[in-house]
C-alpha positions, 0 to 999 in steps of 0.5 A: 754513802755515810757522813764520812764518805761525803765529807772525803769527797766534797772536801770537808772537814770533819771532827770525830768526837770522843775517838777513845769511845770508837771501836778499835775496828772502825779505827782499823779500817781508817789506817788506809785513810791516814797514810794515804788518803785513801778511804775504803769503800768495801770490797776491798776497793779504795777511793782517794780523798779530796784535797781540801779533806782534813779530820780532827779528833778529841779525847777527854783526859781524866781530871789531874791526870798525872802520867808519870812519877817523874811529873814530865808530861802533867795531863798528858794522855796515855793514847795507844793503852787501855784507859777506863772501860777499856778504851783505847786509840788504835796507832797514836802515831797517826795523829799530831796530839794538841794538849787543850790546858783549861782555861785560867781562872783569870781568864773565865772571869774575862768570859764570865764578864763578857757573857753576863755584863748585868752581874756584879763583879762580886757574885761572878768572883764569889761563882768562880771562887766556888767552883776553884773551891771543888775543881779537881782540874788542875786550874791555875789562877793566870796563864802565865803561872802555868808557863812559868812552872813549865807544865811540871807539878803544880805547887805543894798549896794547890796539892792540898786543894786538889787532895781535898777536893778529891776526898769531897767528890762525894759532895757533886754527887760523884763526878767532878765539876765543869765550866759549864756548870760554872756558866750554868749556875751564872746563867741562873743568877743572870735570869733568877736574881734582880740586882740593881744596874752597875751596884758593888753591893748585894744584900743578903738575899740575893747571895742566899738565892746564889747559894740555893742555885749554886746547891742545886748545880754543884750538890743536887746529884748528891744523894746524901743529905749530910754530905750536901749539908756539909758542902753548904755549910763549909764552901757553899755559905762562907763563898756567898758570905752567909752564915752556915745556919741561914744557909742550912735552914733556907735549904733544908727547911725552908717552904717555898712560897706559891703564887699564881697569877692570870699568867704566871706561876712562881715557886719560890726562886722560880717564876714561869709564864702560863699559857692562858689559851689551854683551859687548865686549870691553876689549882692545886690538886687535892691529892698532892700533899704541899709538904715543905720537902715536896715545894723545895722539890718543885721549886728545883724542877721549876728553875729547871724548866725555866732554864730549860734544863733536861731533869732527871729525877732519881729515886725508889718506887713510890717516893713521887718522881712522876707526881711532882712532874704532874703537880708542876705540869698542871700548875703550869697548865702544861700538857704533859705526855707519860712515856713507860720505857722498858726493854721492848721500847722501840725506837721509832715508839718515841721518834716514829717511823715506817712500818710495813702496811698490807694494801688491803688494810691501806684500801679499807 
């Protein structure tokens, strides 16, 4: 029996995420349990769930989605029509709809705060500021400015920031920002940048650090170096309060500095305990030039293995993709295992699995 059969009879509760992504067939076999309760089994037999059995579902809606010119229902979702890529939910009628509204900027400060208590008050307000800058969500700065609008369009100053913010998508790499992103880049400052115990002030390293870390998560998927230079020079750097020339030379020409210890590496922003156990050895190969791009590149991967962040490196034939990974693997004297993917990759080729086995190979 599947997750959904166990759950029905024990009583369970379960969530179905991302419903607009099930195929409408899966939906269709599902009309029996949300009028009756009743869960089919195949074969056209039905068993009658357990009373404690709930389900709840969620649906993710277009950043600012405004479902009608006369504003009625601001992001509301369009359920029981196609949206993009062809999804849709299959007999809305059948839910009780919950509109989630994003969390007031106000109210991220409260948990930003709660999270990270060792962070001044100025670099969670300077984080929030940039992520208000290029939020496309349709955010208000209280709770209680949204109800006071009652759901209706917003004003005509926060549609000028949500059209600017539309025609600067380019600058996040195409997709919009999130709040985990904001507590990303929050978690990074918490644990890459020293600040002294209940301090007000920040000195002028400390925010060119925050920018650098508010670069890579906001613009690092940008592929276009004007366009990232663009973002750093007109939100980036005036957030931090740096100047757009100490701002741009720290990401675009700066050299990382190297230094390696008996049990560490650290590369410029990011410092990483070595295991001192393995036998590898710290030098650098002579092979991998230590170009300034190449360090600002490995010092980006060295935050990210020090966050424990997933990296995906994105970029043609030949430019060093796979070399960088090796030069920081060895650096960090980590074993590091090459995995070549194509279309006759396997499944149980990464995760393993059983495999028919004759006896007579078993015996020899």
């Amino acid at each position: 029996a599947g997750a959904l059969t166990h759950a029905s009879r024990e009583g369970r509760w379960v969530l179905i995420e991302d419903l607009d992504s099930v195929p409408i067939e899966i939906q269709a076999a599902l009309v029996k349990l949300f009028e009756e309760r009743l869960l089919p089994l195949g074969n056209g037999k039905y068993e009658r769930s357990h009373p404690d059995f709930r389900i709840f579902a969620t649906c993710t809606t277009n950043s600012f989605l405004l479902s009608s010119p006369q504003g009625n229902e601001r992001g509301s979702l369009r359920v029981g029509h196609h949206r993009g890529g062809g999804k849709q939910i299959l007999n809305p009628s059948y839910w009780r709809k919950v509109h989630v509204r994003p969390l007031p900027y106000s109210e991220l400060e409260e948990v930003a705060m709660s999270l990270h208590p060792d962070l001044p008050i100025s670099v969670v307000n300077s984080a929030i500021s940039l992520m208000q800058a290029i939020d496309r969500s349709g955010r208000s700065n209280t709770a209680e400015s949204h109800e006071l609008r009652g759901g209706d369009y917003p004003t005509d100053t926060e549609n000028a920031v949500v059209n600017e913010a539309r025609t600067k998508i380019s600058w996040t790499g195409g997709r919009s920002p999130s709040v985990r992103d904001l507590f990303k880049l929050l978690s990074r400052i918490s644990n890459g940048v020293c600040f002294e115990k209940n301090a007000s002030y920040t000195t002028e390293a400390q925010r060119t650090s925050c920018m650098a870390e508010s670069v890579d998560i906001f613009a690092g998927s940008c592929p276009d170096l004007q366009i990232k230079e663009e973002f750093v020079a007109l939100i980036a750097a005036p957030v931090w309060g740096i100047t757009r020339e100490l701002a741009l030379n720290y990401i675009a020409s700066r050299r990382p500095e190297v230094t390696s210890g008996p049990s560490f590496f650290e590369l410029g922003r990011a410092k990483i305990d070595v295991p001192t156990s393995l036998g590898f050895s710290s030098e650098p190969s002579v092979t991998f030039a230590q170009t300034s791009h190449s360090l600002r590149l490995m010092e980006a991967l060295a935050v990210c293995v020090r966050e424990n962040e997933p990296a995906l490196l994105v970029g043609e034939t030949g430019c060093g993709k796979t070399t960088v990974i090796q030069q920081l693997a060895s650096r960090c004297e980590r074993s590091l295992v090459v995995q070549n993917l194509s279309l006759q990759t396997d499944s149980t080729d990464l995760l393993g699995g059983y495999r028919p086995l004759e006896i007579r190979n078993v015996a020899r």
